[in-house]
C-alpha positions in Angstrom: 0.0 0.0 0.0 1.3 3.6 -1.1 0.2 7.0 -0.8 0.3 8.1 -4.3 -1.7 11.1 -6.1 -4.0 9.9 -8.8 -6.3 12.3 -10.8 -4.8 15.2 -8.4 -6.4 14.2 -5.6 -4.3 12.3 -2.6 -5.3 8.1 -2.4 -3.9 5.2 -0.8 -3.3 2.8 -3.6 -3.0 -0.6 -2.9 -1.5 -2.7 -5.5 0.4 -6.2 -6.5 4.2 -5.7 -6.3 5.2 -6.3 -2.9 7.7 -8.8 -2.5 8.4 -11.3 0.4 11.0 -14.2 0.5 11.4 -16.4 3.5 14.1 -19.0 3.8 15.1 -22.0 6.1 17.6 -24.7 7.1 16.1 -27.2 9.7 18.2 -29.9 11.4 16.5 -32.4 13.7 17.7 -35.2 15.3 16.3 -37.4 17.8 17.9 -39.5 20.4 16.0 -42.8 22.3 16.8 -45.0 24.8 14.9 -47.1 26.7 11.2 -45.1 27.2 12.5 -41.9 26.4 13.3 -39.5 24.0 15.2 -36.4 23.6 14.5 -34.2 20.1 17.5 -31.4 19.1 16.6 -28.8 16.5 18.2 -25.7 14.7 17.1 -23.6 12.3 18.7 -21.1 10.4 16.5 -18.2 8.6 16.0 -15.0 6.8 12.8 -13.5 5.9 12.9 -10.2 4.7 10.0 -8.3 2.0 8.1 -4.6 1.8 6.9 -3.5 4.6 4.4 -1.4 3.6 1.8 -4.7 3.5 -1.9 -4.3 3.5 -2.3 -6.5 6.7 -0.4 -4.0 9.1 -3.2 -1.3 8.6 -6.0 -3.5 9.8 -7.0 -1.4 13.2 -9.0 1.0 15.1 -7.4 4.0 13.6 -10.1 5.7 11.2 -6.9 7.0 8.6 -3.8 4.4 8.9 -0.4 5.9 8.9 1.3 5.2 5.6 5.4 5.0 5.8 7.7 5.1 2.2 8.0 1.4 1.8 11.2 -0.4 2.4 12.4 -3.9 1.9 13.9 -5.3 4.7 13.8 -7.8 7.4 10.1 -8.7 8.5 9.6 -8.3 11.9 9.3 -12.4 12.3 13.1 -13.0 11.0 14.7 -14.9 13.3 18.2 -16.3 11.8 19.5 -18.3 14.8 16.8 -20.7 16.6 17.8 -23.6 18.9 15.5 -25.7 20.7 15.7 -29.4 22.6 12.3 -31.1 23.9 11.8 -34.9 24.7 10.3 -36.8 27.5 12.0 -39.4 30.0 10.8 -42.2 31.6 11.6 -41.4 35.8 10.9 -43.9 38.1 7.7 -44.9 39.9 5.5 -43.9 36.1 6.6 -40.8 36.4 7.6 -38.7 33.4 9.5 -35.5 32.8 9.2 -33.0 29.6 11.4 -30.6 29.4 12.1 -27.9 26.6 14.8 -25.5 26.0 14.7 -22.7 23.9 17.8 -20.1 22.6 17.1 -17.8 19.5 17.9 -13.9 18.6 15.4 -11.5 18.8 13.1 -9.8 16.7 14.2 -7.0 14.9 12.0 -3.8 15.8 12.2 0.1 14.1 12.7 3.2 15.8 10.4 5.8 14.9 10.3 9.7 15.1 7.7 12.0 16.8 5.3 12.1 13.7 5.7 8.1 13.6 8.1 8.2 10.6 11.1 6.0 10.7 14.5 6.5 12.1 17.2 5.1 10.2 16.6 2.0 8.4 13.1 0.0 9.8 14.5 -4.1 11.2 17.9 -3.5 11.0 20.6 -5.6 12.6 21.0 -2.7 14.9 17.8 -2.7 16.6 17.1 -6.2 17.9 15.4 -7.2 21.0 17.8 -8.8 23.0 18.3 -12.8 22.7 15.8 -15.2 24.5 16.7 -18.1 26.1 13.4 -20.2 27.6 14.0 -23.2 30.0 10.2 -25.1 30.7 9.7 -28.6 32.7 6.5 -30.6 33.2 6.5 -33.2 35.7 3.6 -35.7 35.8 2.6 -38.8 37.3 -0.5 -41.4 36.0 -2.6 -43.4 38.9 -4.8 -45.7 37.3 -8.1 -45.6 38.9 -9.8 -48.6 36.9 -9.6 -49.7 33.5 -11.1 -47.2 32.2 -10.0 -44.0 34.1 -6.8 -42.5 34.8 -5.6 -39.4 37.2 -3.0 -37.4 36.2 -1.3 -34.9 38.7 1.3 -32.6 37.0 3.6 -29.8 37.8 5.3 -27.1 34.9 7.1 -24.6 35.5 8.3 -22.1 32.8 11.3 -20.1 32.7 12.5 -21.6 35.3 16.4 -19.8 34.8 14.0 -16.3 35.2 15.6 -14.7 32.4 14.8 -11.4 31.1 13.0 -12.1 27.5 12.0 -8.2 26.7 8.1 -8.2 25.3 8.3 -4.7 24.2 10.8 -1.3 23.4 11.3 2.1 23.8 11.3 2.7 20.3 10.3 6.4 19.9 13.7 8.6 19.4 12.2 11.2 21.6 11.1 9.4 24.5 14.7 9.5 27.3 14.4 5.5 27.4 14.6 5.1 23.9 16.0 1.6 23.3 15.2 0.5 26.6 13.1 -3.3 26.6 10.8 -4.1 29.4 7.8 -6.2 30.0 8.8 -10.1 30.6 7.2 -13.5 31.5 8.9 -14.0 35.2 9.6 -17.5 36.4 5.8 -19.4 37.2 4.5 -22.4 38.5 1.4 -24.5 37.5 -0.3 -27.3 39.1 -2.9 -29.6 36.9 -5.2 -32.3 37.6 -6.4 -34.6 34.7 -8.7 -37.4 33.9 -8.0 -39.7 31.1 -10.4 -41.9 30.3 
C-alpha cells in the first residue's frame, strides 16, 4: 500500500508488487533410549520483503499511517533458533518433559515524533535482546480402573527467570529510547487430569 496522487487528488493505492522471501535450514535429530526421547533442532533463517503490507493497517485508527515502503527484514526473522524437547521415563510412572529454547530477537524500528522512521526499519542494529526459555513438566499417572486415569502434573516455565523483553522504547524522543521491558517471570502450575 502507497500513498500516491492519482487524478490530483491524494489516495492510498493498494496494488500487486510487494515482494516477500522467506528461507530456512532445519536440522533435527532425535535421540531414544529405553522409554524416552530427547528431540535437538536448529534452524537457520531469513525472511525479509516490503513492509508497507496491506495487513499491518488493519486497526482501530479511522486514517492508517502510511510509511515510504522499504524492503527489509520482517519483523518475524529470526536467523538463529535452537531448541531441545523430549520426555524421559523417571521412576515410579513418572515422566519429565522438558524444553529448552535459545534464538535472537526480533528486529524492531525506531520511529520519530510524527511516527516516521529513524534510520533503516528491522535492522541488525535494533534487535530485541536474545531469548533463552528453559520449561519442565513433571507428571505422574494413577490408574483408577480400566477405564479412568488421574493425572497430577507440575510445569514450570522459565524456570532460569531470564529477562526475555516483550516490548521497546522505540520512539527517538522518548529518554528511554532503546530500553526493553515487559517479561514473562519464572511461574508455576499445578494440573489435575482425567484420562479416560
Amino acid at each position: 500500500m502507497q500513498p500516491e496522487v492519482t487524478s490530483g487528488a491524494a489516495a492510498l493505492v493498494l496494488n500487486g508488487s510487494g515482494v516477500s522471501r522467506y528461507r530456512q535450514a532445519e536440522f533435527t535429530a532425535r535421540f531414544g533410549w529405553q522409554k524416552s526421547q530427547l528431540y535437538l533442532a536448529y534452524t537457520r533463517s531469513r525472511a525479509e520483503g516490503d513492509l508497507n503490507d496491506f495487513s499491518n493497517y488493519l486497526s482501530n485508527f479511522p486514517t492508517p499511517l502510511l510509511r515510504p515502503n522499504f524492503y527489509a527484514s520482517l519483523p518475524a526473522d529470526l536467523p538463529n533458533r535452537f531448541l531441545a524437547w523430549g520426555h524421559v521415563t523417571l521412576p515410579h510412572k513418572m515422566q519429565f518433559l522438558p524444553t529448552v529454547e535459545y534464538r535472537n530477537g526480533f528486529p524492531y524500528s525506531r520511529y520519530d515524533v510524527l511516527g516516521n522512521y529513524s534510520g533503516t526499519p528491522n535492522s541488525r542494529d535494533t534487535r530485541f535482546p536474545n531469548l533463552f526459555s528453559l520449561d519442565a513438566r513433571i507428571m505422574k499417572d494413577i490408574q483408577v480402573n480400566p477405564k479412568y486415569t488421574l493425572r497430577f502434573s507440575v510445569s514450570g516455565m522459565n524456570l532460569t527467570n531470564h529477562f526475555n523483553a516483550l516490548a521497546v522504547h522505540s520512539n527517538i524522543a522518548d529518554p528511554q529510547v532503546g530500553t526493553f521491558f515487559g517479561t514473562y517471570p519464572r511461574r508455576f502450575r499445578a494440573d489435575f487430569d482425567v484420562i479416560f
